[in-house]
C-alpha positions as CSV (number, residue, x, y, z in Angstrom):
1,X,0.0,0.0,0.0
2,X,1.2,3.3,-0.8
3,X,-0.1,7.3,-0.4
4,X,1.3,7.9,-3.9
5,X,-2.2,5.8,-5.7
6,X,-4.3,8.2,-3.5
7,X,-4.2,11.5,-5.9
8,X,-4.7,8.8,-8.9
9,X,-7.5,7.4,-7.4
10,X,-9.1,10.9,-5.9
11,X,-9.0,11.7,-9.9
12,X,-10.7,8.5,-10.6
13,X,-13.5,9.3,-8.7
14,X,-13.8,12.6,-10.4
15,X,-14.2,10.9,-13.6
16,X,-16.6,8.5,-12.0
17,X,-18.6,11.4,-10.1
18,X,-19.0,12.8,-13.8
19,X,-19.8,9.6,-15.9
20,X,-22.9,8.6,-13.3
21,X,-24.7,12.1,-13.3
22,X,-24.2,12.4,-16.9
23,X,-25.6,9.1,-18.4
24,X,-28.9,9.7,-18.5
25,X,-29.3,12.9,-20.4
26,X,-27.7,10.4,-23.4
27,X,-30.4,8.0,-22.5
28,X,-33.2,10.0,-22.2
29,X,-33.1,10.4,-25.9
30,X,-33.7,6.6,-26.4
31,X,-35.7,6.1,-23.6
32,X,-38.2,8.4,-25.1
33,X,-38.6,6.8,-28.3
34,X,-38.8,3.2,-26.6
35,X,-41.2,4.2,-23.9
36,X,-42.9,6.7,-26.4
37,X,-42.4,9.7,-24.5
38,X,-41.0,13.3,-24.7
39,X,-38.2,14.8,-24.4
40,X,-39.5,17.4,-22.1
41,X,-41.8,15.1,-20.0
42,X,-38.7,12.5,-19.1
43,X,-36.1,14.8,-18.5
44,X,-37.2,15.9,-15.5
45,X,-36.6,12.8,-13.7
46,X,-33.5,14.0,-12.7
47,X,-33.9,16.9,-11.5
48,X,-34.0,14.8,-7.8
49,X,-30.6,13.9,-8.8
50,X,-29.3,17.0,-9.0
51,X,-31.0,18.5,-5.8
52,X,-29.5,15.5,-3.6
53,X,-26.2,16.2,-5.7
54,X,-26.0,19.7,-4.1
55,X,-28.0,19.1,-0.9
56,X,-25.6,16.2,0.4
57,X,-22.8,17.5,0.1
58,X,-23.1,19.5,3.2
59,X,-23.9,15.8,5.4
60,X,-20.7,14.4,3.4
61,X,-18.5,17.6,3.6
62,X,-19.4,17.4,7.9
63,X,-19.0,13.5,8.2
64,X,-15.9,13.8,6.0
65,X,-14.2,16.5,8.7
66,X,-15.8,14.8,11.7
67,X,-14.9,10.9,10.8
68,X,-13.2,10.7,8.1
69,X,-12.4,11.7,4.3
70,X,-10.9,8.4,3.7
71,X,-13.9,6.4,4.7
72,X,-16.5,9.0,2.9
73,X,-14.3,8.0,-0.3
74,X,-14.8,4.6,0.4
75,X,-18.5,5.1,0.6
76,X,-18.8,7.2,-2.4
77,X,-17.2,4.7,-4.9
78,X,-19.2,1.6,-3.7
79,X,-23.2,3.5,-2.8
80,X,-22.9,5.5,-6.6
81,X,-21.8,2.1,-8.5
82,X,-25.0,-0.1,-6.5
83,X,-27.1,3.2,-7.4
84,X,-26.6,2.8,-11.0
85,X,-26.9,-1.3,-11.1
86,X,-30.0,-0.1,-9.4
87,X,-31.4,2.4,-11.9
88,X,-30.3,-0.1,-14.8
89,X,-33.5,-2.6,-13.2
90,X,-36.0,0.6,-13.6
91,X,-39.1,-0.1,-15.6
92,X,-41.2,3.0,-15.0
93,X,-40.6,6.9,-14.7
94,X,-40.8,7.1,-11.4
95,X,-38.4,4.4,-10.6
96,X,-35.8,5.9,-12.9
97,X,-36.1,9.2,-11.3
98,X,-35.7,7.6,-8.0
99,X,-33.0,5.5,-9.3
100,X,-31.1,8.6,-10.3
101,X,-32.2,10.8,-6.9
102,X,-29.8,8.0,-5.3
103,X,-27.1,8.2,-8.0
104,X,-27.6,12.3,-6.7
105,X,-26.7,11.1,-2.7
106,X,-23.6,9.3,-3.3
107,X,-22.5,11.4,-5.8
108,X,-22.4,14.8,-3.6
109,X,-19.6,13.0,-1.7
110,X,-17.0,13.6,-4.0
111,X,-16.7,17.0,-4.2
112,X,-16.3,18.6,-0.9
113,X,-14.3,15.3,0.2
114,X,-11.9,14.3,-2.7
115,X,-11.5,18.4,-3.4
116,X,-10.5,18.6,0.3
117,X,-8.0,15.5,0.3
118,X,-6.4,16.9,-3.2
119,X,-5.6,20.7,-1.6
120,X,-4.4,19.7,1.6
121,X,-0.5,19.7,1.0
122,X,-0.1,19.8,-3.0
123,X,3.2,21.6,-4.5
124,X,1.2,23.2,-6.9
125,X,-2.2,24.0,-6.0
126,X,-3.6,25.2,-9.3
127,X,-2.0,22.3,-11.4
128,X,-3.3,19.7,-9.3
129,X,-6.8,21.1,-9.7
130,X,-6.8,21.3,-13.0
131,X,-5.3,17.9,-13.6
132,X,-8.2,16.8,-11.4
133,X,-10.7,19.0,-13.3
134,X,-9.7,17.3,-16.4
135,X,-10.4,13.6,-15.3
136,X,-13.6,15.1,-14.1
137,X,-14.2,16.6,-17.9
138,X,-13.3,13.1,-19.1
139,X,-16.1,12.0,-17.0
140,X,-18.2,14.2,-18.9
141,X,-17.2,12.9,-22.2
142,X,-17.1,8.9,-21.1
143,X,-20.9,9.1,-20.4
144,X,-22.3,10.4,-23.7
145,X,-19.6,8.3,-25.4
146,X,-20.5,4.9,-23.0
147,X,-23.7,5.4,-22.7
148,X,-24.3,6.1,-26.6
149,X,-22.2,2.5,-27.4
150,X,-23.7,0.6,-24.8
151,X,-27.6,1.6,-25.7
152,X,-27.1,0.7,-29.4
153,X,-25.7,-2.3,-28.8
154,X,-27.1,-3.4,-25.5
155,X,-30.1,-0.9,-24.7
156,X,-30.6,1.4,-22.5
157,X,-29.8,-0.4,-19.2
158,X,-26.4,-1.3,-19.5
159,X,-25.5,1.7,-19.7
160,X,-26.0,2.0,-15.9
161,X,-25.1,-1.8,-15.4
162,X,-21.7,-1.5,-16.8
163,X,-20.1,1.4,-14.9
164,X,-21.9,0.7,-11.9
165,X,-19.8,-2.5,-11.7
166,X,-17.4,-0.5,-12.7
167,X,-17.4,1.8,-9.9
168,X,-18.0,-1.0,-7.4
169,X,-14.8,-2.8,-8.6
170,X,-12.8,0.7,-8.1
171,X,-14.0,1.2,-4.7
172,X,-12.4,-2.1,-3.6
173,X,-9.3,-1.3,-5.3
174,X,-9.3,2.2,-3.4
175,X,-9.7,-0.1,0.0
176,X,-6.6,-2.4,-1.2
177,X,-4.3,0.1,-2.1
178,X,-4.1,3.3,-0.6
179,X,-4.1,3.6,3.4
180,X,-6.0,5.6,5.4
181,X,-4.3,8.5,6.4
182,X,-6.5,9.1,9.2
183,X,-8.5,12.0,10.5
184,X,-7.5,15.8,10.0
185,X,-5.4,17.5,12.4
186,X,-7.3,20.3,14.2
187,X,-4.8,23.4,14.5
188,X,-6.6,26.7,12.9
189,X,-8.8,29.0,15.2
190,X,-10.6,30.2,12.3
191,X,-12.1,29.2,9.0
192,X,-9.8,31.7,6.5
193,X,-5.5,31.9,7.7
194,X,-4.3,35.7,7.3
195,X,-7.6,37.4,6.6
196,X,-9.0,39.8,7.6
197,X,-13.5,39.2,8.1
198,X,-14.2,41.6,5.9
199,X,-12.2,40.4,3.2
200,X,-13.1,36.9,3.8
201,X,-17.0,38.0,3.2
202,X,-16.1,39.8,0.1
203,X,-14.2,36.6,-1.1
204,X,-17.1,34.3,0.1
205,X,-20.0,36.4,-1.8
206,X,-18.6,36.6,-4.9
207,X,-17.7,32.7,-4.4
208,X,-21.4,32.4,-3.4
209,X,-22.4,34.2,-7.2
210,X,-19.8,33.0,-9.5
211,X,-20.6,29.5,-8.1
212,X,-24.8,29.7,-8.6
213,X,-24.4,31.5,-11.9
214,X,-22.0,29.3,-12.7
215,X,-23.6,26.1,-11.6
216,X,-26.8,26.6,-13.7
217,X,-24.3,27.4,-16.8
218,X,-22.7,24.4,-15.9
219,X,-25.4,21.9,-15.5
220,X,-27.6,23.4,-18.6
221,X,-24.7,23.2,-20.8
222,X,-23.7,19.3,-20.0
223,X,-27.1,18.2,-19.4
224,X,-28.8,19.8,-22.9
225,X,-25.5,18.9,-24.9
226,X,-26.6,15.8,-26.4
227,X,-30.2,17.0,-27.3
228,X,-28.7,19.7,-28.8
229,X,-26.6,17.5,-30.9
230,X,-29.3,15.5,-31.6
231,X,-31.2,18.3,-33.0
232,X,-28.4,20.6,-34.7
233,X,-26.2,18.0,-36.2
234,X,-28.4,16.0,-38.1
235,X,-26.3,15.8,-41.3
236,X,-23.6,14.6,-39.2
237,X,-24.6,11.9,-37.6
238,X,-28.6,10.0,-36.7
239,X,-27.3,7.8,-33.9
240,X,-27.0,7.3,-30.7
241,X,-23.8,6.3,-30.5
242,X,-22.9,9.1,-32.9
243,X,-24.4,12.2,-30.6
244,X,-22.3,10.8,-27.5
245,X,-19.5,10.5,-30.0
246,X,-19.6,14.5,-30.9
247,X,-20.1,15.7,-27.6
248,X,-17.2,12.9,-26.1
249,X,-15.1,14.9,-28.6
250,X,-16.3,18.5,-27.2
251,X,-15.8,17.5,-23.6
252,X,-12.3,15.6,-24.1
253,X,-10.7,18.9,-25.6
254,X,-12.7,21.4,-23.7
255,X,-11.2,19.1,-20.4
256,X,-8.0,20.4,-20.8
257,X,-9.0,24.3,-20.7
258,X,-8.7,22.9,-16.8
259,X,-5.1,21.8,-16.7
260,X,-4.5,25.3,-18.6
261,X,-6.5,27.0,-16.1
262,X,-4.5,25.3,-13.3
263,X,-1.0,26.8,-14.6
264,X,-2.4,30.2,-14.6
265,X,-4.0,30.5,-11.3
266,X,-0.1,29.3,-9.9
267,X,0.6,32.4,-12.0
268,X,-2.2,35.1,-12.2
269,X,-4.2,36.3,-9.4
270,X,-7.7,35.3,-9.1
271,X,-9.4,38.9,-9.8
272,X,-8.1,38.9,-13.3
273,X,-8.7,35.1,-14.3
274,X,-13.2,35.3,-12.9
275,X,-12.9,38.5,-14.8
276,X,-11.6,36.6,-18.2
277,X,-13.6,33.3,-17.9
278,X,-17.3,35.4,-17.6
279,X,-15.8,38.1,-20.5
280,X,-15.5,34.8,-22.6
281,X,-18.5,32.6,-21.7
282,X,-21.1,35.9,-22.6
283,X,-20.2,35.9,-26.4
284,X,-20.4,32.5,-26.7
285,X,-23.4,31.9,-25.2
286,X,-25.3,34.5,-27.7
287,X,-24.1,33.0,-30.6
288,X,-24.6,29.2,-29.8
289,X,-27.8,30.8,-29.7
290,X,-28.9,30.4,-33.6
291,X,-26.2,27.8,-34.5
292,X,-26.4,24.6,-36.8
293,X,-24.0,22.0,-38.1
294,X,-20.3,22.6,-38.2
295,X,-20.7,26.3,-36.7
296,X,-22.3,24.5,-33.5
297,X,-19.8,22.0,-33.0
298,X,-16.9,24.7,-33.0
299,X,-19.3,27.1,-30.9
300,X,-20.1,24.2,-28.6
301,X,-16.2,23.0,-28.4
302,X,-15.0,27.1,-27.2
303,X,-18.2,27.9,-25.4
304,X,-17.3,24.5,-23.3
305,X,-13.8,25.2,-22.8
306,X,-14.5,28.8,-21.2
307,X,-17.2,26.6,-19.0
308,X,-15.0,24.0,-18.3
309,X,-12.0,27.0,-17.5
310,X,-14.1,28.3,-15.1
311,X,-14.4,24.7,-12.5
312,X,-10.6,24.8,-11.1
313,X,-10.8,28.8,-10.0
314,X,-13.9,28.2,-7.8
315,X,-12.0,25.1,-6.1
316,X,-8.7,27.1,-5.7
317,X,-10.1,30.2,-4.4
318,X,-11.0,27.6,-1.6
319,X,-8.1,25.8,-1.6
320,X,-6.4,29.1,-0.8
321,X,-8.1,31.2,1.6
322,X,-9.7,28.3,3.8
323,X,-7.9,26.2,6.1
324,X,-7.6,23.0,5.7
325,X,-9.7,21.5,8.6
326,X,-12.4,23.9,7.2
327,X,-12.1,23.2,3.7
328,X,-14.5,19.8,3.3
329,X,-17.0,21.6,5.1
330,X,-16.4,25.1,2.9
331,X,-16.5,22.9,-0.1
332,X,-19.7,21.6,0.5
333,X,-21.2,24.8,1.2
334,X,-19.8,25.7,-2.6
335,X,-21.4,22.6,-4.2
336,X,-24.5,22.7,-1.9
337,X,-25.0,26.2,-3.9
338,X,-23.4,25.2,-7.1
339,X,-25.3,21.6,-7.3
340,X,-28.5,22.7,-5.9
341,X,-28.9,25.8,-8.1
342,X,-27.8,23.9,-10.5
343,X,-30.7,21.8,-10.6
344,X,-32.7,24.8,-11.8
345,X,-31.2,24.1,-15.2
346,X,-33.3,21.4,-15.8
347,X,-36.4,22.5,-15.7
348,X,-35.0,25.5,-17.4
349,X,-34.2,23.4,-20.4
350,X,-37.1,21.3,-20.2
351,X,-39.6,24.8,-20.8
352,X,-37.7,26.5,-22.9
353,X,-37.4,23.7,-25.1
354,X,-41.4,23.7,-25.4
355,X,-41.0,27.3,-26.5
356,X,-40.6,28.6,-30.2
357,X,-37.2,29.3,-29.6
358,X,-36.4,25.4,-28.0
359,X,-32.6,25.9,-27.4
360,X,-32.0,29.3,-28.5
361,X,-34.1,30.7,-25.5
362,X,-31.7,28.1,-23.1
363,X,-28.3,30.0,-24.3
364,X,-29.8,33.0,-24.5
365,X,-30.4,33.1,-20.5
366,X,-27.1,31.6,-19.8
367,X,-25.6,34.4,-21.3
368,X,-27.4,36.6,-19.3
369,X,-26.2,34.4,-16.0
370,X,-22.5,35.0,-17.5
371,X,-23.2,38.5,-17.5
372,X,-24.0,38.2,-13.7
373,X,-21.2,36.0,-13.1
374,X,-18.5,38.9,-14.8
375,X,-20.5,41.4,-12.3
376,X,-19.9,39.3,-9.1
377,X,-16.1,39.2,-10.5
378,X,-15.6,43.0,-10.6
379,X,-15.8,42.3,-6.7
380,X,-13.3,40.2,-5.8
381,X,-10.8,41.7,-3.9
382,X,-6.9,42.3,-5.5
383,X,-4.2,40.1,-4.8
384,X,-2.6,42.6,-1.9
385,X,-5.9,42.5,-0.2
386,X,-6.3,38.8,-0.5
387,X,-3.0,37.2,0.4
388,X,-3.7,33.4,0.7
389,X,-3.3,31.3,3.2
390,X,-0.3,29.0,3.6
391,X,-1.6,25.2,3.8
């Protein structure tokens, strides 16, 4: 056994977070035509998901700080693998969408505890976020991509049968090799090292805003992807397997505006970067708007990268100012608003769809959320009245 597998595997189940919350917006577009329903009427099934995806976190960021991080981990890779196998056995609505409400629970673990076991003691904070943020990308990707493959060939259930095993199986390997560290050493008398309150709830509100603006960017983007494909790209590709191919390709090379991101935020300060990431995302947003064919693919592909760009700031900005005894509990107050906001999306998508405008009305708003996102950033204080925290 060996500490250096646990930053591999703490990336692993970034990827896997990722993969399960994603799968069924692929099949949804299958599911439809074999149970002969809408679009608009099925998709909502997971927007329980997406609510227990934000509202656990909090439970899993406290137990993670109170028992253990290790242990959550643990729990995370084996409860969202027997979630899926459990989804896969659905045969109405209302089992699916309860199915994927428990996919939601487990799932919230990862963030505020993997996050917090990655930025306790890394050499290069920003690098190993967005190295992380990438497998998490890749996450993204796999599940269009898997779950595209497996429903052509297989139907629609093993695509929740196969990386549910999947996920089980890593979970085991996690308990095999890496130790547990044990639990966090309690040393800071406060929740933010060298600041100043006031500065700390500047930094916290525009966290709080660039993190529900950004969450319901997010969340539309990834979740409505696929349909859009479906819809837009029609003289590209007809099938399943060939939507999740497309928007496998957007995600896999939008991943790496992460890694990117994490070299400049050792570099840059903070200020500057939120500023750059919501200047880019409003443009792109507007003109996804009215885009077909090739035009949306390339849209798609730099409208997800600034998206994607934007995932490792949030997480460093924590990774920086909080102390580390704080930071599982501080980064499940960040997903609890990202995640749970977030879930606002679907239903977002699922009535502007029904409108004249279907998708154009979706992007439209985002852009406007961008907008509100670059206005929270105008806030954030300057490096010399921020200095972060050492670890």
């Amino acid at each position: 056994m060996r500490r250096s597998w646990l930053a591999p595997f703490i990336n692993l189940g970034h990827f896997v977070d990722h993969l399960a919350m994603l799968v069924f917006p692929t099949v949804v577009i299958a599911l439809a035509r074999e149970w002969d329903r809408s679009y608009s009427e099925l998709l909502p099934l997971t927007i329980g998901g997406f609510i227990a995806f934000g509202a656990f976190a909090l439970p899993a960021g406290w137990l993670a700080d109170h028992w253990s991080r290790y242990k959550m981990l643990l729990v995370f890779f084996l409860g969202i693998g027997a979630s899926l196998i459990l989804t896969g056995f659905a045969s109405t609505p209302w089992q699916v969408g309860l199915g994927l409400t428990l996919i939601g629970v487990f799932a919230a673990i990862y963030h505020p505890v993997g996050i917090a076991m990655l930025v306790a003691a890394p050499t290069k904070l920003g690098s190993a976020l967005g190295w992380n943020g990438l497998w998490g990308n890749l996450g993204l990707a796999a599940a269009a991509l898997i779950a595209g493959a497996l429903m052509d060939v297989f139907g629609w259930r093993a695509a929740f049968f196969v990386p549910g095993v999947l996920c089980i199986a890593a979970g085991f390997a996690f308990l095999a090799m890496v130790p547990d560290p044990g639990p966090v050493k309690k040393t800071s008398k406060s929740i933010g090292l060298h600041i100043d309150r006031r500065t700390m709830t500047r930094i916290s509100t525009v966290l709080v805003v660039a993190t529900a603006c950004g969450g319901v960017i997010f969340n539309s983007t990834t979740v409505a992807m696929p349909k859009v494909f479906d819809e837009r790209l029609r003289e590209l590709t007809q099938s399943s397997f060939g939507v999740g191919a497309l928007v496998a390709f957007v995600y896999t090379l939008a991943a790496f505006a992460q890694v990117a991101m994490g070299a400049l935020i050792d570099r840059f300060e903070m200020r500057r970067l939120l500023i750059a990431v919501a200047l880019v995302q409003i443009p792109l947003l507007a003109v996804a708007a009215n885009l077909t064919g090739w035009a949306m693919l390339a849209a798609a592909l730099a409208m997800m990268l600034a998206i994607f760009g934007q995932i490792p700031l949030n997480n460093a900005i924590v990774g920086k100012y909080v102390a580390d005894e704080y930071r599982a509990r501080a980064l499940a107050v960040r997903y609890v608003v990202s995640f749970g906001v977030a879930a606002v999306g679907v239903p977002l998508i699922a009535i502007l769809h029904r409108t004249e405008g279907g998708f154009k009305n979706v992007f439209l708003v985002l852009a406007v959320l961008a907008a509100g996102m670059l206005a929270a950033a105008m806030f954030f204080p300057a490096r010399q009245a921020a200095k972060p925290a050492a670890a």
